[in-house]
C-alpha positions as CSV (number, residue, x, y, z in Angstrom):
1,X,-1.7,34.0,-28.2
2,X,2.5,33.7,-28.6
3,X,2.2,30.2,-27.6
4,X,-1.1,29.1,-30.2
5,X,1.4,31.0,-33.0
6,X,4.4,29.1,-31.8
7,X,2.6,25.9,-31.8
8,X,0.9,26.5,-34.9
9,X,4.2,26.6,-37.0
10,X,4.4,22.9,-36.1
11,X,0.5,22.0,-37.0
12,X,-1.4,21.7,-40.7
13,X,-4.4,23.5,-41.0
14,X,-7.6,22.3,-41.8
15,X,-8.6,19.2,-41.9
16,X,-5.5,17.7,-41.5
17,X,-5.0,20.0,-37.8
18,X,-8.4,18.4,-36.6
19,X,-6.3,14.4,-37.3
20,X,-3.7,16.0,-35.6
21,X,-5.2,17.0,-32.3
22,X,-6.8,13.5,-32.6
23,X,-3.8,12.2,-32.5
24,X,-1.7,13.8,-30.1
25,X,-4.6,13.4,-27.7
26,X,-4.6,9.7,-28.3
27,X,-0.9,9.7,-27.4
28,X,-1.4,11.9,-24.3
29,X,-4.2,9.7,-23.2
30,X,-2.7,6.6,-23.6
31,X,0.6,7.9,-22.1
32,X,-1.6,8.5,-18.9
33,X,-2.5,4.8,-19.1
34,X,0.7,3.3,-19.2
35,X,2.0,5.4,-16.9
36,X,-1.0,4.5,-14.5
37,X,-0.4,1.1,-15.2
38,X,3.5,0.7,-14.5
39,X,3.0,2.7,-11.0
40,X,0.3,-0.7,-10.5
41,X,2.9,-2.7,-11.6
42,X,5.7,-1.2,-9.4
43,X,3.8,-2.2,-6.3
44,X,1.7,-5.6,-6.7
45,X,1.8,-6.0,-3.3
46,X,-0.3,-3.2,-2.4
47,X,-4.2,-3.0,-3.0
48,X,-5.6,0.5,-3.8
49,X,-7.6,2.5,-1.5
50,X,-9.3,5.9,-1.6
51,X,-8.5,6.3,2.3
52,X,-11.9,5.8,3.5
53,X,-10.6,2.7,6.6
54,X,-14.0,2.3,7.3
55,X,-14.9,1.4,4.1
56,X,-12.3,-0.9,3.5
57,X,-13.5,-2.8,6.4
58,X,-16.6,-3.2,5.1
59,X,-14.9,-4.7,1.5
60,X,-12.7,-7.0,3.6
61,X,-15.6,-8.5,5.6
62,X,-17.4,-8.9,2.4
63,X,-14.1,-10.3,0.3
64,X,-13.6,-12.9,2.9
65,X,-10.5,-11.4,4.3
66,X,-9.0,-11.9,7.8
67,X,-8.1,-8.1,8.1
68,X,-6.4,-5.2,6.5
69,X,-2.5,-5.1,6.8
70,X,-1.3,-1.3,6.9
71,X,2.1,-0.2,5.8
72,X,3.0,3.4,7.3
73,X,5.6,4.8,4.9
74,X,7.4,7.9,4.3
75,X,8.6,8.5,0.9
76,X,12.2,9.3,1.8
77,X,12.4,6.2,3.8
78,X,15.1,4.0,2.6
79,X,13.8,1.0,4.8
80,X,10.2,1.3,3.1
81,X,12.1,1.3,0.0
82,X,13.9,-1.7,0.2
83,X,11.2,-3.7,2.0
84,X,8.8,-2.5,-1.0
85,X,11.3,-3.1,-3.8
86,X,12.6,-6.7,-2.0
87,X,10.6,-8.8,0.2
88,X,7.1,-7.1,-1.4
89,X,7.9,-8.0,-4.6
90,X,7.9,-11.8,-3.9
91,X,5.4,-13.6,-5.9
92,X,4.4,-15.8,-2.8
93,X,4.2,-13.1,-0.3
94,X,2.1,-11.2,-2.9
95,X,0.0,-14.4,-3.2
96,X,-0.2,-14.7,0.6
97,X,-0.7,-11.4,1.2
98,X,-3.1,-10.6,-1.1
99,X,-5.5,-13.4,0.1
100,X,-5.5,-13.1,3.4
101,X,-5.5,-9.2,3.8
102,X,-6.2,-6.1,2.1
103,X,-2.9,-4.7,2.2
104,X,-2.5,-0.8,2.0
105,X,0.0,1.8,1.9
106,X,0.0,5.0,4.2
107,X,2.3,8.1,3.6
108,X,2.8,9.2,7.2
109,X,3.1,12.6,6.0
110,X,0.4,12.7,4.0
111,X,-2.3,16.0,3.6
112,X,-4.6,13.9,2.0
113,X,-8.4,13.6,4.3
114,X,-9.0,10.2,5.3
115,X,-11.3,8.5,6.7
116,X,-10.5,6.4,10.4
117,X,-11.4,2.8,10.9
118,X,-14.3,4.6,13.7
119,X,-15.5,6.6,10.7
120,X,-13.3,10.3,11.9
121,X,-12.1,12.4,9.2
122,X,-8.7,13.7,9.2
123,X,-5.2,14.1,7.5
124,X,-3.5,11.1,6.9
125,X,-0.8,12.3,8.5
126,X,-2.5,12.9,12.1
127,X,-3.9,9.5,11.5
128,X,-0.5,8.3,11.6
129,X,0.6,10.6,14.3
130,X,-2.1,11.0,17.0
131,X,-4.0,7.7,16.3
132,X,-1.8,5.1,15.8
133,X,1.8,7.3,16.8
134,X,3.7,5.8,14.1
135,X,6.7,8.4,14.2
136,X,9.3,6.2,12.4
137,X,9.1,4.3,9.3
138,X,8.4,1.6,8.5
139,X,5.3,0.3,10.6
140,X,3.3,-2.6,9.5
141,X,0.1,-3.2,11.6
142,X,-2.6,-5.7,10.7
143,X,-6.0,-4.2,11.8
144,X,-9.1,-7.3,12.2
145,X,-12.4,-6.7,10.5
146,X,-13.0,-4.7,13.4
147,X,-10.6,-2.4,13.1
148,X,-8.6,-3.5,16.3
149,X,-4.6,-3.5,15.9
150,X,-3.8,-7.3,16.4
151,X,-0.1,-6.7,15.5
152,X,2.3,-3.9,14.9
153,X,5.8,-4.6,13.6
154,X,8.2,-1.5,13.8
155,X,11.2,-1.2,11.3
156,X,12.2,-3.1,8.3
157,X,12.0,-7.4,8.7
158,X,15.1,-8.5,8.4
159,X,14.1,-11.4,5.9
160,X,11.4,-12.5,3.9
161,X,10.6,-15.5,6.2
162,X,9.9,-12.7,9.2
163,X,7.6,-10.5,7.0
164,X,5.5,-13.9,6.6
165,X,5.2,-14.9,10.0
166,X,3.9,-11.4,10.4
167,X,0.7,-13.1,8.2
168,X,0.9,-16.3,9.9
169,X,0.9,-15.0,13.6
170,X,-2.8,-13.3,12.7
171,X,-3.9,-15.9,9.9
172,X,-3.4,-19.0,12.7
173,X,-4.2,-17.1,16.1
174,X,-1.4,-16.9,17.8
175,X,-1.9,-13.0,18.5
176,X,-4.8,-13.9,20.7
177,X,-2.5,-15.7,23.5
178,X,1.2,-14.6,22.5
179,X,3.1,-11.5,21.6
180,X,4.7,-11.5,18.2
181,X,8.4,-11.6,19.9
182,X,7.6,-15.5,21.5
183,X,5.5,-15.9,18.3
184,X,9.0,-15.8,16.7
185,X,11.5,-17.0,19.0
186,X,9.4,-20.7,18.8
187,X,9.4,-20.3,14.9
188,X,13.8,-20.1,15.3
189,X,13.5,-22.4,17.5
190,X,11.7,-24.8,15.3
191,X,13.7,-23.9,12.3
192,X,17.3,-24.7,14.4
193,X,15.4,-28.1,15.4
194,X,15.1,-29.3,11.8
């Protein structure tokens, strides 16, 4: 009751209180928005997913993509940081991302349930742990349609070129008859060449 007489110093009564608690729920609501919207914006890299793998499997089949690209973060992570704030924010890594993959981020630490590419519930957390043993931060692996790992990249890439070829190893095959490591050592090789 102290806090509806405190507040009520600060309102009109009548007809005028009713306009009043229109507005301020106007500006609450669309407060919400924006605030929803420039979290979106901080990260167009990143697709948004309810945590349900399987699922997503099924939407990237359907969407024509070549897979889903997973990003295992921790929020104090200043590698995730800068990789998300630098290399992630590039409008033609976006582009390339984006068509190619569903790309998603994954809090390593995370309580949240979630749903496994085999259809297993559990916390994100021992997703990241006992499924795919990600213990340090960043790890980028691009799942196929299938849900099979076809690549797994371990720590920050040291520049934006290497975080493409990342793409470009699944998107032309080369995962099927090299690892990643020769994958890039030609690509240096062919760049030196030039």
């Amino acid at each position: 009751m102290q806090v509806v007489q405190s507040v009520s110093h600060f309102l009109p009564a009548g007809k005028n209180f009713k306009w009043s608690l229109k507005a301020l729920a106007l500006v609450l609501i669309t407060g919400f928005l924006l605030m929803i919207n420039s979290a979106k914006a901080a990260d167009p890299f990143f697709d948004e997913s309810f945590g349900n793998y399987q699922e997503d499997l099924e939407t990237a089949k359907d969407d024509g993509k070549k897979g889903i690209f997973v990003f295992f973060h921790m929020e104090e992570c200043p590698f995730c940081h800068r990789m998300r704030t630098t290399i992630m924010q590039e409008p033609d890594v976006i582009k390339f991302y984006r068509e190619n993959f569903l790309t998603y981020m994954h809090d390593i630490e995370g309580s949240n349930e979630v749903v496994t590419f085999d259809g297993k519930s559990m916390t994100a957390q021992d997703m990241a742990e006992k499924v795919f043993r990600v213990r340090a931060t960043p790890v980028m692996i691009i799942f196929d349609t299938e849900g099979k790992p076809v690549v797994r990249y371990t720590g920050p890439t040291r520049t934006k070129q290497e975080f493409m070829w990342i793409g470009e190893y699944v998107m032309d095959g080369s995962y099927q008859t090299q690892s990643f490591t020769a994958y890039k050592r030609a690509k240096k090789r062919a760049l030196r060449e030039q």
